[in-house]
mmCIF file of the N, C-alpha and C atoms, coordinates in Angstrom:
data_MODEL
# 
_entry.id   MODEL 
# 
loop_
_atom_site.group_PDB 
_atom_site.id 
_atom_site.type_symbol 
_atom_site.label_atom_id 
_atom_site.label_alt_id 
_atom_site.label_comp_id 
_atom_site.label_asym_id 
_atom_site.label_entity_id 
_atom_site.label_seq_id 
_atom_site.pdbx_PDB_ins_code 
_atom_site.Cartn_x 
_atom_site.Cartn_y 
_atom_site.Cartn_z 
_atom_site.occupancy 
_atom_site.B_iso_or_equiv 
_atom_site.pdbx_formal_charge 
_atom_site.auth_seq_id 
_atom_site.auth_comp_id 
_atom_site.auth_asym_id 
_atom_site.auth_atom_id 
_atom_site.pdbx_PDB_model_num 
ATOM 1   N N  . UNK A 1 1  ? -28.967 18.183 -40.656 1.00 0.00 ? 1  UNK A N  1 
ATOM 2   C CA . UNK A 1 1  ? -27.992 19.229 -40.661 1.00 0.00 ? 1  UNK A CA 1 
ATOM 3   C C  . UNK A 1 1  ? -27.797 19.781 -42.071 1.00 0.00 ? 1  UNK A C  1 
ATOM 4   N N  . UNK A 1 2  ? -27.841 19.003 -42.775 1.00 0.00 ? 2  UNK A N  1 
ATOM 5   C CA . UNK A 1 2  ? -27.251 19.141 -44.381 1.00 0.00 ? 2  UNK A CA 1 
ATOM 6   C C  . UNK A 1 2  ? -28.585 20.181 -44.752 1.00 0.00 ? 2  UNK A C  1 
ATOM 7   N N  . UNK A 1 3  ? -29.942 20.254 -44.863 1.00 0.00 ? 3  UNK A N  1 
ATOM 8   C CA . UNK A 1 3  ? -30.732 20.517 -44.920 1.00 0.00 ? 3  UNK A CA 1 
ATOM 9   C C  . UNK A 1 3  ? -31.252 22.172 -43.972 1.00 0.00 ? 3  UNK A C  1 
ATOM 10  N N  . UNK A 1 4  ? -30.710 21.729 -43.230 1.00 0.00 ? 4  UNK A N  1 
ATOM 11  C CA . UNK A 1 4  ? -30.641 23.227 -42.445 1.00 0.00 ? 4  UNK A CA 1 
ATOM 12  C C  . UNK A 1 4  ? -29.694 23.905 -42.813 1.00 0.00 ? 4  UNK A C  1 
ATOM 13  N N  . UNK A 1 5  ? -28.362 23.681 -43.278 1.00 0.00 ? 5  UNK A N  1 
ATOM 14  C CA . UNK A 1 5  ? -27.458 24.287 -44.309 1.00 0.00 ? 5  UNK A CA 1 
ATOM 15  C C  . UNK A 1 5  ? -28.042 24.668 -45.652 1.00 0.00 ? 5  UNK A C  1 
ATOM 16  N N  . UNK A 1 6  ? -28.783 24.077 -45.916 1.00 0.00 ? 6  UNK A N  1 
ATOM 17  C CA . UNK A 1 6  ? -29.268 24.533 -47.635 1.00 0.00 ? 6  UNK A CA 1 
ATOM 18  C C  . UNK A 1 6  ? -30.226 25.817 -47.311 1.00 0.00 ? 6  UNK A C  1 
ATOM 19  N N  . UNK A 1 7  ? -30.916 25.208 -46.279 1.00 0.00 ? 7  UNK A N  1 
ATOM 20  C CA . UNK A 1 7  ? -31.778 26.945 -46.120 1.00 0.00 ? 7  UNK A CA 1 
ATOM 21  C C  . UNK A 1 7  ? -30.865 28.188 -45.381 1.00 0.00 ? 7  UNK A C  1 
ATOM 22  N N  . UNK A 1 8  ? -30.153 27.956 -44.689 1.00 0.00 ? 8  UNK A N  1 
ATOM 23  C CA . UNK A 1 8  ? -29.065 29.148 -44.481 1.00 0.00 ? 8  UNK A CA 1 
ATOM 24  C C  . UNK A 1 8  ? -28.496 29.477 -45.724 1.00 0.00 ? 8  UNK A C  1 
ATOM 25  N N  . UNK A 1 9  ? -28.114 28.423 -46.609 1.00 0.00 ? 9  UNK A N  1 
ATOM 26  C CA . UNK A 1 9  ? -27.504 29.241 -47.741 1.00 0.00 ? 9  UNK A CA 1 
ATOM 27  C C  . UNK A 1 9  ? -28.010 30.341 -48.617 1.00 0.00 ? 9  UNK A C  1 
ATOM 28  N N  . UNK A 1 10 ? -29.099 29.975 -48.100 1.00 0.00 ? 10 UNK A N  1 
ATOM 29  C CA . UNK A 1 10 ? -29.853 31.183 -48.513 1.00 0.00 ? 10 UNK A CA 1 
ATOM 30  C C  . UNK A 1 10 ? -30.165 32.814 -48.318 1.00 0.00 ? 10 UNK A C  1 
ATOM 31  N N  . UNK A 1 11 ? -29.260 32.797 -47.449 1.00 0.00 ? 11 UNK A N  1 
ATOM 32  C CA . UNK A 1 11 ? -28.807 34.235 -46.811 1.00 0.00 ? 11 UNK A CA 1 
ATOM 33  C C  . UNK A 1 11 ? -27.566 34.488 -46.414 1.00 0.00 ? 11 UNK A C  1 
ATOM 34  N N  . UNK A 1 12 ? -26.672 32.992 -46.704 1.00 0.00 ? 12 UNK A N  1 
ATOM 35  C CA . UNK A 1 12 ? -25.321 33.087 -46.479 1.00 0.00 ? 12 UNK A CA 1 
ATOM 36  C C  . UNK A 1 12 ? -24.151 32.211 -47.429 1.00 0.00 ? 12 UNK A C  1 
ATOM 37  N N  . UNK A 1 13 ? -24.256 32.244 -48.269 1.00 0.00 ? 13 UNK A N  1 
ATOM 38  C CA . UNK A 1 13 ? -23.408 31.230 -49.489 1.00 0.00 ? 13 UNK A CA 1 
ATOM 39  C C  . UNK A 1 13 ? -22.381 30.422 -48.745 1.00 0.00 ? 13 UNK A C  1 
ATOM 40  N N  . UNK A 1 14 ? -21.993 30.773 -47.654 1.00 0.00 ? 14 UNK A N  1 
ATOM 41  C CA . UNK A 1 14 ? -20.479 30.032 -46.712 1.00 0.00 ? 14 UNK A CA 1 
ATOM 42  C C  . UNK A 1 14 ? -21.501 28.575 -46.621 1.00 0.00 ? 14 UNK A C  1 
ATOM 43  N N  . UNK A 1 15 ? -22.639 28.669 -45.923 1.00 0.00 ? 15 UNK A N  1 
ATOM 44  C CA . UNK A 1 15 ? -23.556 27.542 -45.773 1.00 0.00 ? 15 UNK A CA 1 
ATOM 45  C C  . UNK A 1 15 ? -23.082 25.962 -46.733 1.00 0.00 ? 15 UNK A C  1 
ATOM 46  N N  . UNK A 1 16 ? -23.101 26.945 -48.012 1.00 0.00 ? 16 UNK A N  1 
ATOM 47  C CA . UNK A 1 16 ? -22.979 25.831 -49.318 1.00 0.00 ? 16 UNK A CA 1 
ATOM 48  C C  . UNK A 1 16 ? -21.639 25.039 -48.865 1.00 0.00 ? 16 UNK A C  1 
ATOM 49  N N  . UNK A 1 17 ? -20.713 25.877 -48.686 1.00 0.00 ? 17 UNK A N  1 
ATOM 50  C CA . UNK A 1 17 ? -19.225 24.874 -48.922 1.00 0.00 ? 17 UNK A CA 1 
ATOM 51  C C  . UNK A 1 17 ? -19.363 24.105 -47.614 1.00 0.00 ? 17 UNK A C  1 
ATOM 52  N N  . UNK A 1 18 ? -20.096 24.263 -46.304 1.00 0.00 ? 18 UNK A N  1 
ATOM 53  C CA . UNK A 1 18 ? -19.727 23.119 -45.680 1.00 0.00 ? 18 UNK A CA 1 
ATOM 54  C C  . UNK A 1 18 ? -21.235 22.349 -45.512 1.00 0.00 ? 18 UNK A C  1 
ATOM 55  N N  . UNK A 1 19 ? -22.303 22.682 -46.724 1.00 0.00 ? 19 UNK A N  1 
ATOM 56  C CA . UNK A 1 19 ? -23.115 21.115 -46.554 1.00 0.00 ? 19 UNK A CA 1 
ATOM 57  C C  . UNK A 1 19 ? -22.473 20.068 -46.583 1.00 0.00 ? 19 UNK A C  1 
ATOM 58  N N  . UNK A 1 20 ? -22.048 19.602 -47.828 1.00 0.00 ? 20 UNK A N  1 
ATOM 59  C CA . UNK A 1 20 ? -21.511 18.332 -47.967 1.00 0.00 ? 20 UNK A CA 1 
ATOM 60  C C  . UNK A 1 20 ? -20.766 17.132 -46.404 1.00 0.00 ? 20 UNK A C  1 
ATOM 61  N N  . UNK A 1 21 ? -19.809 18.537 -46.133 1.00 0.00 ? 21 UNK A N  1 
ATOM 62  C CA . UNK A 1 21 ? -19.493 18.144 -44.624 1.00 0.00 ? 21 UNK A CA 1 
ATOM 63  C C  . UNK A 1 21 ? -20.301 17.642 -43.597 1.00 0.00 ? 21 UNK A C  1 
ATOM 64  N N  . UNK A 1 22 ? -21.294 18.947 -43.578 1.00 0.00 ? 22 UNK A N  1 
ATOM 65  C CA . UNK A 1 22 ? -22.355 18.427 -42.497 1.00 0.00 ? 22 UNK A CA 1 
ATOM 66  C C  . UNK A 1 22 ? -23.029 17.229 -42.899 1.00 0.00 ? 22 UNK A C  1 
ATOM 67  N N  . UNK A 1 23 ? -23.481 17.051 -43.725 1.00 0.00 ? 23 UNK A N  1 
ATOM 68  C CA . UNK A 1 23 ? -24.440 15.492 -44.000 1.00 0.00 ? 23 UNK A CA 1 
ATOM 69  C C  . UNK A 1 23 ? -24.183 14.192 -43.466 1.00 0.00 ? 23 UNK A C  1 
ATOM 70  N N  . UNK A 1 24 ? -22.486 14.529 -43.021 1.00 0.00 ? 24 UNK A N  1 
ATOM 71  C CA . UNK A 1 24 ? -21.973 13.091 -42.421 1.00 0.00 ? 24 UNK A CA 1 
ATOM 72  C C  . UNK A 1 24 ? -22.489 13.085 -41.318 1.00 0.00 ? 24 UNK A C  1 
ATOM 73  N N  . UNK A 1 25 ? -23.019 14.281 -40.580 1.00 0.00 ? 25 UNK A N  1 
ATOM 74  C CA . UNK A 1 25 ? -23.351 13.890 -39.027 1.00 0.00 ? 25 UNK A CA 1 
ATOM 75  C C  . UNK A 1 25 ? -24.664 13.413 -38.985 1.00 0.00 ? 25 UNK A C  1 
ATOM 76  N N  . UNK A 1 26 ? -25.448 13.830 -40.317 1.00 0.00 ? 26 UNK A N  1 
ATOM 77  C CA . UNK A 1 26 ? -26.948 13.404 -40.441 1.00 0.00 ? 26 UNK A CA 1 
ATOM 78  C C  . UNK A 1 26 ? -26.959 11.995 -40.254 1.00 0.00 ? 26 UNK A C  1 
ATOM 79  N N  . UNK A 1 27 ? -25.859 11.267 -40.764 1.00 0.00 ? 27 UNK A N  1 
ATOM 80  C CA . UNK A 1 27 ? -26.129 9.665  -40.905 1.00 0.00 ? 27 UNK A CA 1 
ATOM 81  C C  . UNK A 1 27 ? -26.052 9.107  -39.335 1.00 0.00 ? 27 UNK A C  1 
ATOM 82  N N  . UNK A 1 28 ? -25.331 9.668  -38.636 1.00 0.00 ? 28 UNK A N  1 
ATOM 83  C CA . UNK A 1 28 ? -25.253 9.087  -36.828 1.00 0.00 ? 28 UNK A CA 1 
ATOM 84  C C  . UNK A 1 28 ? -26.508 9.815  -36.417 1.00 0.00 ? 28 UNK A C  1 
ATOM 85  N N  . UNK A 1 29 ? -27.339 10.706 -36.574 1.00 0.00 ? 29 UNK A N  1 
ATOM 86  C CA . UNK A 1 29 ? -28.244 11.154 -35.787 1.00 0.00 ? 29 UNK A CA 1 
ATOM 87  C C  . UNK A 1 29 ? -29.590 10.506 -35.252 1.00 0.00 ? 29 UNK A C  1 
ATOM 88  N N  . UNK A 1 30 ? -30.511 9.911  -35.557 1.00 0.00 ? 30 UNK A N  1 
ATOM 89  C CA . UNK A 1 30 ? -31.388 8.835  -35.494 1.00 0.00 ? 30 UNK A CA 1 
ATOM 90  C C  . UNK A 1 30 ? -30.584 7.786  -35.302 1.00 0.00 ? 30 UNK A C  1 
ATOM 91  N N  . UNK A 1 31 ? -29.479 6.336  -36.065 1.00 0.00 ? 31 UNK A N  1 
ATOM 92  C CA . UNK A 1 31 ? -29.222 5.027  -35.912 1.00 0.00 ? 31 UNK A CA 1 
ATOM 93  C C  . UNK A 1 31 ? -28.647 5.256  -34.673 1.00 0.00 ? 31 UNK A C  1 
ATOM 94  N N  . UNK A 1 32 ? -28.107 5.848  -34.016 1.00 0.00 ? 32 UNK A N  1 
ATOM 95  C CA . UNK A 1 32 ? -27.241 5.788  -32.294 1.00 0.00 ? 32 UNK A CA 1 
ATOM 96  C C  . UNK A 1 32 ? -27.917 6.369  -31.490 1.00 0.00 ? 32 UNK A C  1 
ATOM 97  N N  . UNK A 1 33 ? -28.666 7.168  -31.589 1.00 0.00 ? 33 UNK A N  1 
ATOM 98  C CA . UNK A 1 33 ? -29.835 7.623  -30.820 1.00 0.00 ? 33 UNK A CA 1 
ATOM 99  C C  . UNK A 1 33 ? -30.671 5.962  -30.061 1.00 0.00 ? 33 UNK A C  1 
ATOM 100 N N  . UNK A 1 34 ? -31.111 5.676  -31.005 1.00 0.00 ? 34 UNK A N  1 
ATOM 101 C CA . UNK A 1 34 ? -32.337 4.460  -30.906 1.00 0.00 ? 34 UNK A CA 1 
ATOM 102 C C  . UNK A 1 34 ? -31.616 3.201  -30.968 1.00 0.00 ? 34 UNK A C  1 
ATOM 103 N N  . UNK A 1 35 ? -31.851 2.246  -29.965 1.00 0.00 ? 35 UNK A N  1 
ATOM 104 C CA . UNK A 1 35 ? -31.835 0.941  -30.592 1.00 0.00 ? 35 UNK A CA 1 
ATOM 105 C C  . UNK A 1 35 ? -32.452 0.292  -31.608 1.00 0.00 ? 35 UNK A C  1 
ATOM 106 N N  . UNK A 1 36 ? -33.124 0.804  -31.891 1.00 0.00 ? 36 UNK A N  1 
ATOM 107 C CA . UNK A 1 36 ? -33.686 0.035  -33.193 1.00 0.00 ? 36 UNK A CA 1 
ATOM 108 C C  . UNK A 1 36 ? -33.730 1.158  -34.214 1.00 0.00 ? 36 UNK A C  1 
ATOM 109 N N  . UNK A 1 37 ? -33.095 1.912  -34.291 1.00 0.00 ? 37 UNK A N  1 
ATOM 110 C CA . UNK A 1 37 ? -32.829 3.023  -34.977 1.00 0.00 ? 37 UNK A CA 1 
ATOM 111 C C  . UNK A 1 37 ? -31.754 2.324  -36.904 1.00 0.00 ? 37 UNK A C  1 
ATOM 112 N N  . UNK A 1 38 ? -31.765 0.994  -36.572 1.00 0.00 ? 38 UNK A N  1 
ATOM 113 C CA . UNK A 1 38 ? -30.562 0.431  -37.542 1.00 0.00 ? 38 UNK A CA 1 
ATOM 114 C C  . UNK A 1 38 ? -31.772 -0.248 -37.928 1.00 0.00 ? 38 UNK A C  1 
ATOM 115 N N  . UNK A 1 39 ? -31.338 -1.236 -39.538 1.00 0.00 ? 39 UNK A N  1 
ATOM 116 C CA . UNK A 1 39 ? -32.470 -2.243 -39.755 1.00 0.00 ? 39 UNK A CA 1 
ATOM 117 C C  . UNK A 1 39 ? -31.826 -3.857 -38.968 1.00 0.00 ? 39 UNK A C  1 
ATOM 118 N N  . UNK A 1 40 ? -30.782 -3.753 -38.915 1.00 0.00 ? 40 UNK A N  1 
ATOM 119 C CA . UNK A 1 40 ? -30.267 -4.751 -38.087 1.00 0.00 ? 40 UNK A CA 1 
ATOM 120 C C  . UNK A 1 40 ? -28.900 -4.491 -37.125 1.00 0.00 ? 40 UNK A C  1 
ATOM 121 N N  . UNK A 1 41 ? -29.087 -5.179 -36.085 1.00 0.00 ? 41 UNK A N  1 
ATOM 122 C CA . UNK A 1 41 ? -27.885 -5.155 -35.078 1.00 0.00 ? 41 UNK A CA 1 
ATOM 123 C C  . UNK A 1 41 ? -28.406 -3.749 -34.003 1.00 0.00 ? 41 UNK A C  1 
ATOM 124 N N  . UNK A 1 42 ? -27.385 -3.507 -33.603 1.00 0.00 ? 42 UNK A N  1 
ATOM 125 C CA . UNK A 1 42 ? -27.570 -2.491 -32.645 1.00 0.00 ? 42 UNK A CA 1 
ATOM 126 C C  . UNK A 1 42 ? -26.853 -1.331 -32.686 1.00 0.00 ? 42 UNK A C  1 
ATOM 127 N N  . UNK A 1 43 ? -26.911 -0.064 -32.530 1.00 0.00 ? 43 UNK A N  1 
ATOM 128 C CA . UNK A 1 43 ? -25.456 0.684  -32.475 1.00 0.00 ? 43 UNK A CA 1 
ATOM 129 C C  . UNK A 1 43 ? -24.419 0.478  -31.996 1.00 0.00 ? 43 UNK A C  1 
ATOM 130 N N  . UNK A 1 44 ? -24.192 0.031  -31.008 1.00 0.00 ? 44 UNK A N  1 
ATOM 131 C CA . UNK A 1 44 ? -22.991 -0.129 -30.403 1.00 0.00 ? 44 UNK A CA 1 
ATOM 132 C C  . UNK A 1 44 ? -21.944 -1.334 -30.986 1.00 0.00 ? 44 UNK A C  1 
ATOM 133 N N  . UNK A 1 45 ? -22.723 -1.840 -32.024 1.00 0.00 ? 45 UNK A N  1 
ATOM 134 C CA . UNK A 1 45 ? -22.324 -3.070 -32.748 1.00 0.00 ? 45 UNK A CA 1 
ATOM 135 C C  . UNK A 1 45 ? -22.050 -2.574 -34.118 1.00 0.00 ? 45 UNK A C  1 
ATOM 136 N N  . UNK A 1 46 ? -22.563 -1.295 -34.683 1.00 0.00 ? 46 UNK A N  1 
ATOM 137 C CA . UNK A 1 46 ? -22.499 -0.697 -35.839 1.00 0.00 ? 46 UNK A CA 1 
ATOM 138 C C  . UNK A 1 46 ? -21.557 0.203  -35.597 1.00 0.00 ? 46 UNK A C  1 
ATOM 139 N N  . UNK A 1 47 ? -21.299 1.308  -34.809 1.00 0.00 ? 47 UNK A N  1 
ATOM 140 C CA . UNK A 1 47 ? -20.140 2.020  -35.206 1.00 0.00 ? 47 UNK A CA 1 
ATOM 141 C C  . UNK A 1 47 ? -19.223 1.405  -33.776 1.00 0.00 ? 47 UNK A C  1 
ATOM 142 N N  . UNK A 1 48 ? -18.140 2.178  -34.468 1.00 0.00 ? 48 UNK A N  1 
ATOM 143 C CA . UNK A 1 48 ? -16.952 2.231  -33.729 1.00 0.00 ? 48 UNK A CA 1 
ATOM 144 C C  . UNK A 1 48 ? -16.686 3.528  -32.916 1.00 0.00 ? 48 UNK A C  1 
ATOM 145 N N  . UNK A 1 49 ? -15.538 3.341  -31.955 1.00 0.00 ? 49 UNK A N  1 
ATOM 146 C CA . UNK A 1 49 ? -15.667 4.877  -30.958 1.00 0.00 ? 49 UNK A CA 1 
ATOM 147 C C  . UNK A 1 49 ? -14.520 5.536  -31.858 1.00 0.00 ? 49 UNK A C  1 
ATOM 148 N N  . UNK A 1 50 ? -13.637 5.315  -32.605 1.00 0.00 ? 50 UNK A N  1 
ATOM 149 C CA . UNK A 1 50 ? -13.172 6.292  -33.607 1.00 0.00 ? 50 UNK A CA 1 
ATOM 150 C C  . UNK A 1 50 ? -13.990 6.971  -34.691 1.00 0.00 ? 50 UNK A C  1 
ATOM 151 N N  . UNK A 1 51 ? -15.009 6.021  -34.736 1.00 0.00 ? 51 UNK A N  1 
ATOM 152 C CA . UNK A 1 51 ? -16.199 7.182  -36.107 1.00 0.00 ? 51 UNK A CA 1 
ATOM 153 C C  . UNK A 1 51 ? -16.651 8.231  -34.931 1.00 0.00 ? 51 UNK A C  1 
ATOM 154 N N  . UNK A 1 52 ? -17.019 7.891  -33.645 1.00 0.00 ? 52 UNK A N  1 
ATOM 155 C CA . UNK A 1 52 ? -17.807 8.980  -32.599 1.00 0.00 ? 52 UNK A CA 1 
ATOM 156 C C  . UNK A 1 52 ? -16.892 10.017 -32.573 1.00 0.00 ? 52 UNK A C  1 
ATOM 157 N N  . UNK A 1 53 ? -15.428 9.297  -31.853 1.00 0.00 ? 53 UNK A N  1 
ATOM 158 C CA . UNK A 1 53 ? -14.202 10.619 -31.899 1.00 0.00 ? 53 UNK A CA 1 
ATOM 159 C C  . UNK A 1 53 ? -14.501 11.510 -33.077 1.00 0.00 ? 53 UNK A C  1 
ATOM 160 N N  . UNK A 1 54 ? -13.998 11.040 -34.574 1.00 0.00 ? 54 UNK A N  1 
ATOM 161 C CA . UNK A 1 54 ? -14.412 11.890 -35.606 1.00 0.00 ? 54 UNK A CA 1 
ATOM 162 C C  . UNK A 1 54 ? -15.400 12.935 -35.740 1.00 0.00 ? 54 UNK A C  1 
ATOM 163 N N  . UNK A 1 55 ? -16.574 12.305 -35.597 1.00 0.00 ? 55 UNK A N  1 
ATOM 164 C CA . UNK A 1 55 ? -17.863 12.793 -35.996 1.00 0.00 ? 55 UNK A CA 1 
ATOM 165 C C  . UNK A 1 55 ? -17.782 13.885 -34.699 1.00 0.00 ? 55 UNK A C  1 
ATOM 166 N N  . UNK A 1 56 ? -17.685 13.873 -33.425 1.00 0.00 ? 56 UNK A N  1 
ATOM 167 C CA . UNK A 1 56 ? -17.313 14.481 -32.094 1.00 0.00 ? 56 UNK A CA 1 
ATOM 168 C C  . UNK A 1 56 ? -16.428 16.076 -32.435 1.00 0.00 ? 56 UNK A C  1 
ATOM 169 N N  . UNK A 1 57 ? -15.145 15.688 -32.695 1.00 0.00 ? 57 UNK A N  1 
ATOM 170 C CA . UNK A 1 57 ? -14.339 16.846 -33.646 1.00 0.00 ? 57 UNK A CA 1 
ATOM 171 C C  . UNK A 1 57 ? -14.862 17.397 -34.572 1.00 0.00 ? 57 UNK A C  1 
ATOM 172 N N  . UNK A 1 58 ? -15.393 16.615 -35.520 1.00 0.00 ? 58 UNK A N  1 
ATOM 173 C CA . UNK A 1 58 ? -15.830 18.104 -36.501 1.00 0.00 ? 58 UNK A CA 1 
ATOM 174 C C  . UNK A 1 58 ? -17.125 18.744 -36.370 1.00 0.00 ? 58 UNK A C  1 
ATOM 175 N N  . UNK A 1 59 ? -17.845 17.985 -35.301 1.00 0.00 ? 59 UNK A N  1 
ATOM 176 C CA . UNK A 1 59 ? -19.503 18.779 -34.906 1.00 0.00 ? 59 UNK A CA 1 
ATOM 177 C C  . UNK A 1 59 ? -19.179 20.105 -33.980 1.00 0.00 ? 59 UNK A C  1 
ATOM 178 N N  . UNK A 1 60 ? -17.562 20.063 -32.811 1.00 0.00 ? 60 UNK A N  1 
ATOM 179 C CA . UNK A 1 60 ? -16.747 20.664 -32.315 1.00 0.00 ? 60 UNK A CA 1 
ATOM 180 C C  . UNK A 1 60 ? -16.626 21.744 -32.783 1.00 0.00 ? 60 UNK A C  1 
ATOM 181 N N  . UNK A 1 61 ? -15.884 21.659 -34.362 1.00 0.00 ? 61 UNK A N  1 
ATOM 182 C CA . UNK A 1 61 ? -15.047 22.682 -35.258 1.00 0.00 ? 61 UNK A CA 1 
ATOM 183 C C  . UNK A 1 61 ? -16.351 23.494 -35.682 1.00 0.00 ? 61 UNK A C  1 
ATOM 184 N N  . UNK A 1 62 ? -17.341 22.552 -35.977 1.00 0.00 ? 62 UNK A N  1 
ATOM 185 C CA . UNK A 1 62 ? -18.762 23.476 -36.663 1.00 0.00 ? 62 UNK A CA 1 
ATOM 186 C C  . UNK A 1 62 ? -19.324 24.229 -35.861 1.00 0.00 ? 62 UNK A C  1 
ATOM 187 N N  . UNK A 1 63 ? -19.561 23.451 -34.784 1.00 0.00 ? 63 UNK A N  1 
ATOM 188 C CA . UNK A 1 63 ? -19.805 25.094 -33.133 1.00 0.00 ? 63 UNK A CA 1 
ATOM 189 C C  . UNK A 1 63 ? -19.087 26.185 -33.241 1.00 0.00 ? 63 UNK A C  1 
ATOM 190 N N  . UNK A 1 64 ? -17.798 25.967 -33.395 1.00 0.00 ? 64 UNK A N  1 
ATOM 191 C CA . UNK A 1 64 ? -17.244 27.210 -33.181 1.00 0.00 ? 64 UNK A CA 1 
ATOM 192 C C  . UNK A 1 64 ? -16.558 28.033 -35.012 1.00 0.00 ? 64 UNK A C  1 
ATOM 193 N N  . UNK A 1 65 ? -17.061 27.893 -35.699 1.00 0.00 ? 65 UNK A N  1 
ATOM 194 C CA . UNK A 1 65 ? -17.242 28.205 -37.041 1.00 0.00 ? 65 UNK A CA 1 
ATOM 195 C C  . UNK A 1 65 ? -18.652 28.798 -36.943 1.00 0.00 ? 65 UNK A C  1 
ATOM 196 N N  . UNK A 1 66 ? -20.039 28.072 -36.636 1.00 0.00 ? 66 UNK A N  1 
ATOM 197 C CA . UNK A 1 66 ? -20.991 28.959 -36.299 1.00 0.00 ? 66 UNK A CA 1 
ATOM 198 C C  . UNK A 1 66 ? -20.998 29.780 -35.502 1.00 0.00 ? 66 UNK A C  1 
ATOM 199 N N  . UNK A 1 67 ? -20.308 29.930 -33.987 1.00 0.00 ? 67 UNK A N  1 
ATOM 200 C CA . UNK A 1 67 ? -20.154 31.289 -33.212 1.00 0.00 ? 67 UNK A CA 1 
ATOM 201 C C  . UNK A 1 67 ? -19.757 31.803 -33.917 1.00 0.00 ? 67 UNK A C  1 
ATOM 202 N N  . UNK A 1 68 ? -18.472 32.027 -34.549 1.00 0.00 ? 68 UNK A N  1 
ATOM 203 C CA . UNK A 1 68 ? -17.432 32.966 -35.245 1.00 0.00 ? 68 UNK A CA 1 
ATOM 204 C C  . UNK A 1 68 ? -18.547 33.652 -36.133 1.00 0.00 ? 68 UNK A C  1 
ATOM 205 N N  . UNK A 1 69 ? -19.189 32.920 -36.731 1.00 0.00 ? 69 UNK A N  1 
ATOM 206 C CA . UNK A 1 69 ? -20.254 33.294 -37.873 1.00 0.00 ? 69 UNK A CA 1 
ATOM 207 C C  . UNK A 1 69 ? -21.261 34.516 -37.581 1.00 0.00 ? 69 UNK A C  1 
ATOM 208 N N  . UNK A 1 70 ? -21.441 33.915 -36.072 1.00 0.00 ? 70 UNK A N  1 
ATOM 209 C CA . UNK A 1 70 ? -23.053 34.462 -35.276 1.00 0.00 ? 70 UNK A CA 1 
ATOM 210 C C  . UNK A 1 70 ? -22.537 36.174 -34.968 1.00 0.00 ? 70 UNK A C  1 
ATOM 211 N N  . UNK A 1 71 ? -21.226 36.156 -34.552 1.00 0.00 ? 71 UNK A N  1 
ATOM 212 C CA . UNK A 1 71 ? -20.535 36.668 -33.619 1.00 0.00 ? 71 UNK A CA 1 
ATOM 213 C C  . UNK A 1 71 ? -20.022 38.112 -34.891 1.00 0.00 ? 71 UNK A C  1 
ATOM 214 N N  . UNK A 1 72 ? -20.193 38.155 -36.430 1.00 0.00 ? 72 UNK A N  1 
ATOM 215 C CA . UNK A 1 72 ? -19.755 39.120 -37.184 1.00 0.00 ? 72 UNK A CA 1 
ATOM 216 C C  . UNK A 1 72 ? -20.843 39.808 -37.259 1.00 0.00 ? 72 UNK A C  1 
# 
């Protein structure tokens, strides 16, 4: 995500202020996907369902920040 933000910023500077943001969702994307996606344990043993809630809400807020975006 963070990475697909850096190349939008490139035609859109808004991009920049919410990489940082986005990068947090990069870290759940592969380890909860896969069971063996971790170097040890399992996902369901690594996060908690309040990091999902979280991470859930602001992937939420970023959908509709990108419509709003798509949509000018």
């Amino acid at each position: 995500m963070a990475e697909l933000c850096e190349t939008a910023s490139m035609k859109d500077s808004d991009f920049k202020t919410i990489k940082k943001r986005t990068a947090t969702l990069d870290i759940y994307y592969i380890p909860t996907r896969y069971p063996n996606g971790l170097p040890v344990g399992i996902p369901s043993e690594a996060y908690q369902k309040e990091d999902a809630e979280g991470r859930s809400r602001y992937a939420m807020k970023l959908l509709i920040w990108l419509k709003r975006k798509s949509e000018r």
